[in-house]
N, C-alpha and C positions, 0 to 999 in steps of 0.2 A: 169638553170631550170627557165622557167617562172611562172608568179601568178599564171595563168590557172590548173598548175601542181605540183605545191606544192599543198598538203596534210599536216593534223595536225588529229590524232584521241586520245581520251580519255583511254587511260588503267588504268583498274581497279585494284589494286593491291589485291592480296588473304588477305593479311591483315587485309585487312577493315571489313573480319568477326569478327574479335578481339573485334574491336568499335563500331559493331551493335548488339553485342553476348554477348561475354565473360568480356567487361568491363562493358556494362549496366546491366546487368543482371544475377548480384552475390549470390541472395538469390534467394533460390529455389520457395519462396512465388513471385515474380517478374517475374522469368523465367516462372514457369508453367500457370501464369494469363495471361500472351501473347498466350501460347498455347489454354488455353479455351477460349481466347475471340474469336479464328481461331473456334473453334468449334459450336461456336453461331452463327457465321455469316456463316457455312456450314449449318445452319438451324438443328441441330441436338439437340435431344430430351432429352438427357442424354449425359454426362460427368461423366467417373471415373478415379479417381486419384490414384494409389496404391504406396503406399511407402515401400521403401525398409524396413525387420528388423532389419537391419544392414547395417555399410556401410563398404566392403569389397569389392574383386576385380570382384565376378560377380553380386553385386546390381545392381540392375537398379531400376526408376522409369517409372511407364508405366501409361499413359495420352490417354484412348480409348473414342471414340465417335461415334453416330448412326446420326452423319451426312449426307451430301449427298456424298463425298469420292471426289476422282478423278480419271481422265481415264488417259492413259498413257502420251496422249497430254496435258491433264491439270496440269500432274506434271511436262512436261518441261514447259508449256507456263505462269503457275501460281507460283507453290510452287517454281520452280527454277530458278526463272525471279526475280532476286533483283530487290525492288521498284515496283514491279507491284502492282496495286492499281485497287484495288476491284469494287470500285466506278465509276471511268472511264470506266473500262473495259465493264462492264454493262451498264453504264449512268444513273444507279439510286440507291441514298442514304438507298435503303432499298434491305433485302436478296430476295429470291422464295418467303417466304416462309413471306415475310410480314416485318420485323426483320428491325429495323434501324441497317445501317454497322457501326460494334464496329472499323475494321482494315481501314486501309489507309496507310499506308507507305510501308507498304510490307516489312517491315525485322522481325518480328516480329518470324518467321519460325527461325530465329538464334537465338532466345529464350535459347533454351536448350543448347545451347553450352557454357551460363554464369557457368552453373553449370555440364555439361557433354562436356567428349571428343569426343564423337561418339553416332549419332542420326540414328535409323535408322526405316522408314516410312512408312508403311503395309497399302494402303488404297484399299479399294472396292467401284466403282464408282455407285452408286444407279442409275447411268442414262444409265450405258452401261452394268455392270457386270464384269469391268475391275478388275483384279488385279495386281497390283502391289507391289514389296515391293524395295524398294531400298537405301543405307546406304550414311552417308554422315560423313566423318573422319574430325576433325578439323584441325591434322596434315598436312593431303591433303592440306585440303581449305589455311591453312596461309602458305603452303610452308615448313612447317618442315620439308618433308621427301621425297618430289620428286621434288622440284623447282616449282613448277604451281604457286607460287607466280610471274613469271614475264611472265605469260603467258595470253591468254587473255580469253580460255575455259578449262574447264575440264569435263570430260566423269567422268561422276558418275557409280558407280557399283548399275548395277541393282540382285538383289538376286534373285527376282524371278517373274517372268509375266505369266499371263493368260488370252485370250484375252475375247473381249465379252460374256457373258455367261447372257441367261436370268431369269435362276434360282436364280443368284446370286445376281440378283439386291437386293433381300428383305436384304440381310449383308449388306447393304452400312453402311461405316464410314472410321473413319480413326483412327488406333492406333500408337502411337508414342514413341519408347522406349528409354530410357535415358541411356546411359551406360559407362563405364569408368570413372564413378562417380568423382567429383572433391571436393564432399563437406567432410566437417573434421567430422560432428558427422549428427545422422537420425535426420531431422525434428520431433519435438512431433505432434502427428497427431491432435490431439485436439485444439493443438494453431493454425497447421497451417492452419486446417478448419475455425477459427474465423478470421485469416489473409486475405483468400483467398476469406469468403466473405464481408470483408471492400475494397476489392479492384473493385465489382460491386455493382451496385443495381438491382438486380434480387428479391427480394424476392417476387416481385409484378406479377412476371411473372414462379413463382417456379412452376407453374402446367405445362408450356411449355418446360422450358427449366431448368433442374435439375441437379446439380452437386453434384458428391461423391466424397469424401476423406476418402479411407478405407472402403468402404463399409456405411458411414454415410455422409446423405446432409450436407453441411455447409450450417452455420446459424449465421446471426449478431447476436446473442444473447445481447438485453440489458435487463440489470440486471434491470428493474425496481426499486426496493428493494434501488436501487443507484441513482436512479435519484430526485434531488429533486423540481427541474421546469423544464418544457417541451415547450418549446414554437415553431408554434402560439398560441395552446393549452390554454397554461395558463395566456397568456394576459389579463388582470383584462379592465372593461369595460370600454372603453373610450382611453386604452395604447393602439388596434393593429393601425398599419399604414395606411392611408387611402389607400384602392386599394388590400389588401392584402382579399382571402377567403383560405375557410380551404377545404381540400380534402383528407378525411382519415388519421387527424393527419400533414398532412402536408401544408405549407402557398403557395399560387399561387399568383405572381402578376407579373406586366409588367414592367421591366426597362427603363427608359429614350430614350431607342432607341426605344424601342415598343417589343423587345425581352422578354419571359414566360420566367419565371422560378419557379420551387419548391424548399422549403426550410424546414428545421428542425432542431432545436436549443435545445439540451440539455444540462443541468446544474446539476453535478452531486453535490453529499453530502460531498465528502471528493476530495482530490486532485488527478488530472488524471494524472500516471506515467506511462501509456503505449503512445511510441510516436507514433503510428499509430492509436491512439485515439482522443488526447488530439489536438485539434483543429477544424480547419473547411474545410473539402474534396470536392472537387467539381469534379462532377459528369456528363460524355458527352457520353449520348446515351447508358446509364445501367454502362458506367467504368470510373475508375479511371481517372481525367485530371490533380488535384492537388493534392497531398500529404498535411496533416493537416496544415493547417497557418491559421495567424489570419489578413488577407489581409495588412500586412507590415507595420500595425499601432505600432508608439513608444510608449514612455513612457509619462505620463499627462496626459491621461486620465482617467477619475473616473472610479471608481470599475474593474482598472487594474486587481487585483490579482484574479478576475474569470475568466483569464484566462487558469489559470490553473485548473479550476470547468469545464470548456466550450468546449463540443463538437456538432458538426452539419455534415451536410449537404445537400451540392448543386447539383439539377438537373438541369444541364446549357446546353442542347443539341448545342444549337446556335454556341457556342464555338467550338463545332468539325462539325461546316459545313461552317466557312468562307470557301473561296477558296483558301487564305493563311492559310498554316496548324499551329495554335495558342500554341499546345503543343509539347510539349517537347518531343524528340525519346523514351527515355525510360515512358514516360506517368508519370511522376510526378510533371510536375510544366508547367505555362498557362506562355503565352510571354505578361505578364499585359501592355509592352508598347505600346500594338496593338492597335487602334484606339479600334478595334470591341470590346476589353476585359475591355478597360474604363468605358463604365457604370456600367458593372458590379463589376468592383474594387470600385468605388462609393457607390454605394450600400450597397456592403461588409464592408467597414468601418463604413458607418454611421448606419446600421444594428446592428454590433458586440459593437459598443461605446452605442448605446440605450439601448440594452441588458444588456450590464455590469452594468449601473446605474441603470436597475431597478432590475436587480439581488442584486444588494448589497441594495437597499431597501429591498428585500424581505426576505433575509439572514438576516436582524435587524431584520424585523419586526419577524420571526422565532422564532431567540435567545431570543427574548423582550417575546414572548409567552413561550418559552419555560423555559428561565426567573423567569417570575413570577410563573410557577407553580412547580421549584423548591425553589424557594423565600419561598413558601407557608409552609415549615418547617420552615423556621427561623422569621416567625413571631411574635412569643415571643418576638425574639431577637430584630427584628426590633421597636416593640413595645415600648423598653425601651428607645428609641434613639429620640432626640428631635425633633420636628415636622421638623425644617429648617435641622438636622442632616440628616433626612430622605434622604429627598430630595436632600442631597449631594450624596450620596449612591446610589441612584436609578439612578441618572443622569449619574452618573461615572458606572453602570452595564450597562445603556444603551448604553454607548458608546463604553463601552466593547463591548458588544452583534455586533457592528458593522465591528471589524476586521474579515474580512472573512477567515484569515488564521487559527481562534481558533475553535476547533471543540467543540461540542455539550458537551462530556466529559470535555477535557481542561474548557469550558467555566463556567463549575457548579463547577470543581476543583475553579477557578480561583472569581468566585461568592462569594465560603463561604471565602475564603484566604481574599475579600474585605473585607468582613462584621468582619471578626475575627478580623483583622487589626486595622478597624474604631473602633472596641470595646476596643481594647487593648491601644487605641490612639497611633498604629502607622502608619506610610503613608495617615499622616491626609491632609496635604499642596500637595501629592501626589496625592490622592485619588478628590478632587477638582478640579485639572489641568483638570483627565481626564474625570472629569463631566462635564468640561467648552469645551473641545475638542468637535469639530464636527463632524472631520474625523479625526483619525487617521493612520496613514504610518507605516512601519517596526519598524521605531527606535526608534517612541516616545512608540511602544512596547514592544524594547527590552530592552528599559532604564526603564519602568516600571518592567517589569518581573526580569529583573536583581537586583534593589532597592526592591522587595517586596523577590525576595529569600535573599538577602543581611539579612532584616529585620527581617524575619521569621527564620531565621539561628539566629538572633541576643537575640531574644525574646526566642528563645529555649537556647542557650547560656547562658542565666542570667539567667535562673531558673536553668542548672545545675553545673551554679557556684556558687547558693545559696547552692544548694545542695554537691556539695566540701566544703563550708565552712561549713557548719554546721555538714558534716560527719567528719572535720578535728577536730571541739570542741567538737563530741560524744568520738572521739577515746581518746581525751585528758581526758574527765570525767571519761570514764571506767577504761584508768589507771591512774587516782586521787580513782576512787572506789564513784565517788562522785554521788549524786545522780540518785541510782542503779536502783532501782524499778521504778523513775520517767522516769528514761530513755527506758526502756523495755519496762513500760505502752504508751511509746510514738511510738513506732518502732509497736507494735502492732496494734495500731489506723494506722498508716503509713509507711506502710511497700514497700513501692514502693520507698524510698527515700532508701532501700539498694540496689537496681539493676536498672537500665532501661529495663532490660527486663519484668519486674513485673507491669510494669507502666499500664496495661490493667486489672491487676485485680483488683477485687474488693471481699471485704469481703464476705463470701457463709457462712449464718447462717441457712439453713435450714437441713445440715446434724448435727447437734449438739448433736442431739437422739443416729443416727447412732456412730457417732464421741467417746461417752461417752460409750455407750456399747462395743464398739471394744477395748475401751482405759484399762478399766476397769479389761479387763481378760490381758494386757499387761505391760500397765503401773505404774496402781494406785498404786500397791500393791509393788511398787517397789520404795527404797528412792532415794530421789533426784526428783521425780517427781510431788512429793506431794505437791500442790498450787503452780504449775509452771503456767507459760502462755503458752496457746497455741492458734492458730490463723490457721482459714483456710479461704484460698483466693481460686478464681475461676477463667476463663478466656476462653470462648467459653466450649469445652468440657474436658477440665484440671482441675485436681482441685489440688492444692497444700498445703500440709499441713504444717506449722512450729512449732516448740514444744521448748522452752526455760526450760532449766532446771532452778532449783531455784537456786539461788546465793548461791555464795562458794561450789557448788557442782563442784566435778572433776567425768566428765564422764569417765567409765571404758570398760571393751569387754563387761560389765554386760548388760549395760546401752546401747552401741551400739544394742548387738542383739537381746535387747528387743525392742527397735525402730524400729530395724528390719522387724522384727515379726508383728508388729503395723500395721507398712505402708500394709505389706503381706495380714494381716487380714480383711484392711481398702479395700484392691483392689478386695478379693474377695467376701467383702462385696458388691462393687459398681457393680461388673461382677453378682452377682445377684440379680442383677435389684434392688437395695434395694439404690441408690444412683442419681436415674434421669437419666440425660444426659450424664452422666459422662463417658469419656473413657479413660481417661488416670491418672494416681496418681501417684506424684512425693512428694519428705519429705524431709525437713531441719530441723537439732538438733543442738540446739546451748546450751554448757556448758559454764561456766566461761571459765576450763580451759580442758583440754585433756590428759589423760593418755598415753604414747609416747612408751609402753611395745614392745617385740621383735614380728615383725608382724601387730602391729596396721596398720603400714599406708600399708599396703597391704590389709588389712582388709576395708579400708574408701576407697581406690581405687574400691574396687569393689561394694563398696556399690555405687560408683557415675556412675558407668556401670549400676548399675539398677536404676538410677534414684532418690537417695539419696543421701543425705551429712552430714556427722557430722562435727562443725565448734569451735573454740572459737570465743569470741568477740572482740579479736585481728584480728584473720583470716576474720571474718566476716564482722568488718566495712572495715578492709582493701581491702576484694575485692572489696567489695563498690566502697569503693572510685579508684580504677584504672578503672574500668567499666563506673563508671560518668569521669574520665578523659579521658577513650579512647573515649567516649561518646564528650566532650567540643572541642575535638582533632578535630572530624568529621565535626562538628560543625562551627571552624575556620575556617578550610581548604574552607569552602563554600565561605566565604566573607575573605582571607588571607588581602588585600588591604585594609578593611574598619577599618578606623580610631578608631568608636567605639567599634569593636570586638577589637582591638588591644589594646585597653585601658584594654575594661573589660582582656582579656590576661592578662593585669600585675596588673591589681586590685588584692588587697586581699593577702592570704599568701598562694593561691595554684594556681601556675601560673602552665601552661601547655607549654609542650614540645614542641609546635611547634608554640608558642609567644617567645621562646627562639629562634627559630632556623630562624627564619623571619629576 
């Protein structure tokens, strides 16, 4: 055989639907975006999207539009011509109908095969009256089920034709049915209308060209509510960039090559964990060209961690009209090493790094307002504190107010923790570092945070190991019998050193009227009660009553069910209306000692069902003290490593369980 005669030709393997379909285009939000951008550029007026209710074996999704359609010839010379291109074929970047062309590659039709096994395609040609409708199997296409993989055509099944008809032109569009479903659960149709419009920019053009999802347009929805600077918007006078004007919220300027672009830069209040949010999109000709990035910038840059506050985007048309095509087949990422894509990766960084510094100024100066006017309660406090004290304090909030990862709450939590601290003289050599910091990073955060919960765990610690020791020398007095009444009159005055749970009450003297009259037809009249202490504490809408028999009395069933009775009298006193706020009444009876008759403790069982207790003062310091020790337990376990906690642990003569067990 001569050169003349040799022959070489290209076979296309059926396969390659695999690689333009069913690997790019695995979520249903990606597969059906390719389909309606086919539908913008038919110049069609409306798109609806209908989603399955279910996904079973005849769901389908159906993707219709009031397009211009196609005629029989356009479905073999357009939709079934892999790589046919829009743009060529016509010779100009824009649809009939006005419309810059969203398509160019031509596979974009194998869309639904990421997420379906069988597409089949109903259109009505607005220009002829054509119909057609004709099905396309993926098994076919890759050779699953009849070999057409090593073949170089296949005959598509047409379902059904009808040829020119002039009535029919007013139906032009094209519906697209999805079927043989591949996906595991339904799309939520709400998210995936917000999905489906971050993957255009239509909103601007929503009166022409209109998409549903179930029967509702999608819509970017931003939360305003969330957003806390907007930029070019919010550019303070004298920060925008020279060359930059605003057009309806958004920034117009000319890049280095002479190339337009529009921009918009939001900085949200709390941190962005959607990732089709949470960066910066660029945008060619209304769609998708990059998926969110922060144009490939590391680490070292100030006010890094907004970037996880920082969303935008870019209307970069330029991009999809070199003549080498810049994006990527499935439309999620730009080939930045292009000559043509350079100035605009320039731009993008030095853009996104200006932002972040003055975003994190603007997140101080915030916190610093917001700051002082929660400061504005603890000025008393602040008051007492030396004039140079101050100023250590203020400097160390300011610097606080500067980590952009602490939110608004954290920050006021994290404010008074300062000021209590500096009062208490603890995290004093602490609290100075980070007045004297400029900028702080993660760690010199989390070595604070960690030392101030260490501290504050440490400071609650030694008040309730005072409180262990001195419930271990009450217990010891009661059985000496020593100092009876002084110790009662003491538990009275403070009565929050027998529980932590009680630590929020405070004394409530204005039921005393009430208190005496109920007592009166209860208790008065009854021995043992007579010149006892009794003590009523409150706590939001509780009010708790304790009642001390007098010494050397042994409580009997007598003395139980008249207490009873008490509380009984006392609640439905308070139910009409004769008591305030009050909605709930709970009672403790404390005797010397307890009569222990057959039945008693099934008797005080049910009295602590209703919210009562009868106790000695054995029983009684004794809960005490396991409540402050399972209390100091809690307590350890926060800081188990710190030397000081470990100490106080074995200070004293009531060590706790888990300084032994360390």
């Amino acid at each position: 055989m001569t050169t003349e005669a040799a022959k070489l030709y290209i076979a296309f393997h059926g396969r390659v639907i695999e690689h333009l379909g069913i690997d790019m285009y695995q979520s249903p939000v990606a597969a059906i975006a390719e389909l309606v951008s086919n539908s913008w550029d038919a110049d069609a007026r409306r798109v609806t999207v209908s989603l399955p209710d279910d996904i079973s074996a005849d769901a389908e999704i159906v993707i219709s539009d009031t397009g211009e359609g196609m005629s029989l010839k356009q479905c073999q010379d357009r939709y079934l011509k892999v790589g046919y291109n829009r743009r060529k074929d016509r010779q100009s970047e824009f649809t009939v109908g006005g419309r810059p062309v969203m398509g160019r590659k031509g596979i974009g039709k194998f869309a639904g095969f990421g997420i379906a096994n069988l597409v089949v395609v109903d259109t009505v040609s607005r220009e002829t009256g054509e119909r057609t409708v004709f099905k396309l199997d993926v098994a076919r296409l890759t050779g699953e089920s009849d070999g057409y993989a090593s073949e170089t055509r296949l005959d598509v099944e047409v379902v059904d034709y009808s040829g020119p008809n002039e009535s029919m032109r007013k139906d032009g569009g094209t519906t697209i049915y999805l079927r043989n479903l591949t996906l595991k659960k339904r799309p939520n149709s709400d998210q995936f209308r917000l999905s489906m419009a971050r993957r255009f920019l239509l909103l601007e053009r929503s009166d022409e060209f209109e998409v549903l999802v179930d029967g509702k347009p999608i819509a970017d929805e931003e939360n305003v509510e969330k957003i806390q600077f907007s930029f070019p918007v919010d550019y303070a006078e004298g920060e925008a960039p020279a060359g930059v004007t605003l057009d309806g919220g958004w920034g117009v300027e000319r890049l280095s090559n002479g190339e337009k672009i529009r921009w918009r830069f939001h900085f949200y209040r709390d941190p962005i964990h959607e990732e089709e949010l949470a960066g910066i999109s660029i945008f060619s000709h209304h769609k998708l060209s990059q998926r969110p990035f922060f144009f490939n910038l590391s680490g070292g840059i100030g006010g890094q961690q907004g970037t996880s506050y920082l969303s935008g985007r870019i209307e970069a048309d330029f991009i999809d009209d070199q003549e080498k095509d810049l994006i990527s087949t499935e439309r999620q990422r730009i080939n930045w090493e292009a000559d043509a894509a350079l100035p605009l990766a320039a731009w993008g960084q030095d853009r996104v790094k200006a932002l972040l510094r003055i975003w994190q100024d603007r997140r101080a100066e915030s916190k610093v307002k917001a700051m002082n006017a929660r400061i504005e309660p603890f000025s008393q406090r602040l008051g007492k504190l030396e004039r140079h004290e101050r100023k250590i304090v203020n400097r160390a909030l300011t610097s606080l107010a500067r980590v952009a990862v602490i939110s608004d709450e954290q920050f006021e939590d994290l404010a008074n923790a300062i000021l209590s601290a500096w009062e208490g003289g603890r995290l004093r050599d602490l609290i100075d570092d980070l007045g004297q910091t400029g900028e702080m990073d993660a760690d010199a955060l989390v070595r604070i945070l960690i030392e101030s919960r260490a501290m504050n765990a440490l400071h609650a610690a030694e008040r309730v190991k005072i409180q262990l020791n001195l419930l271990e020398g009450l217990e010891q007095r009661i059985k000496n019998r020593e100092l009876e009444n002084a110790v009662r009159d003491y538990i009275a005055e403070n009565p929050w050193m027998i529980s932590p749970e009680w630590d929020t009450f405070k004394v409530e003297k204005s039921l005393e009227n009430l208190m005496k009259m109920v007592g009166e037809t209860s208790l008065d009249t009854l021995e043992g009660w007579k010149g006892r202490v009794d003590l009523v504490l409150c706590s939001g809408h509780q009010l708790l009553v304790i009642e001390f028999m007098r010494p050397g009395v042994t409580a009997d069933w007598d003395h139980v069910g008249r207490f009873e009775r008490y509380i009984f009298s006392l609640r439905e006193a308070i139910i009409a209306n004769r008591g305030g706020d009050f909605t709930s009444v709970t009672g403790l009876m404390v005797a010397d000692r307890l009569e222990r008759p057959a039945g008693f403790t099934e008797k005080l069982a049910g009295l602590r069902r209703q919210g009562m207790d009868a106790t000695d003062w054995a029983g009684l310091l004794g809960k005490a003290r396991s409540q402050w020790q399972d209390y100091f337990d809690i307590l350890f376990d926060r800081a188990p490593e710190d030397g000081r906690m470990q100490a106080l642990a074995g200070a004293g003569t009531a060590s706790t369980e888990s300084s032994e067990d360390q």
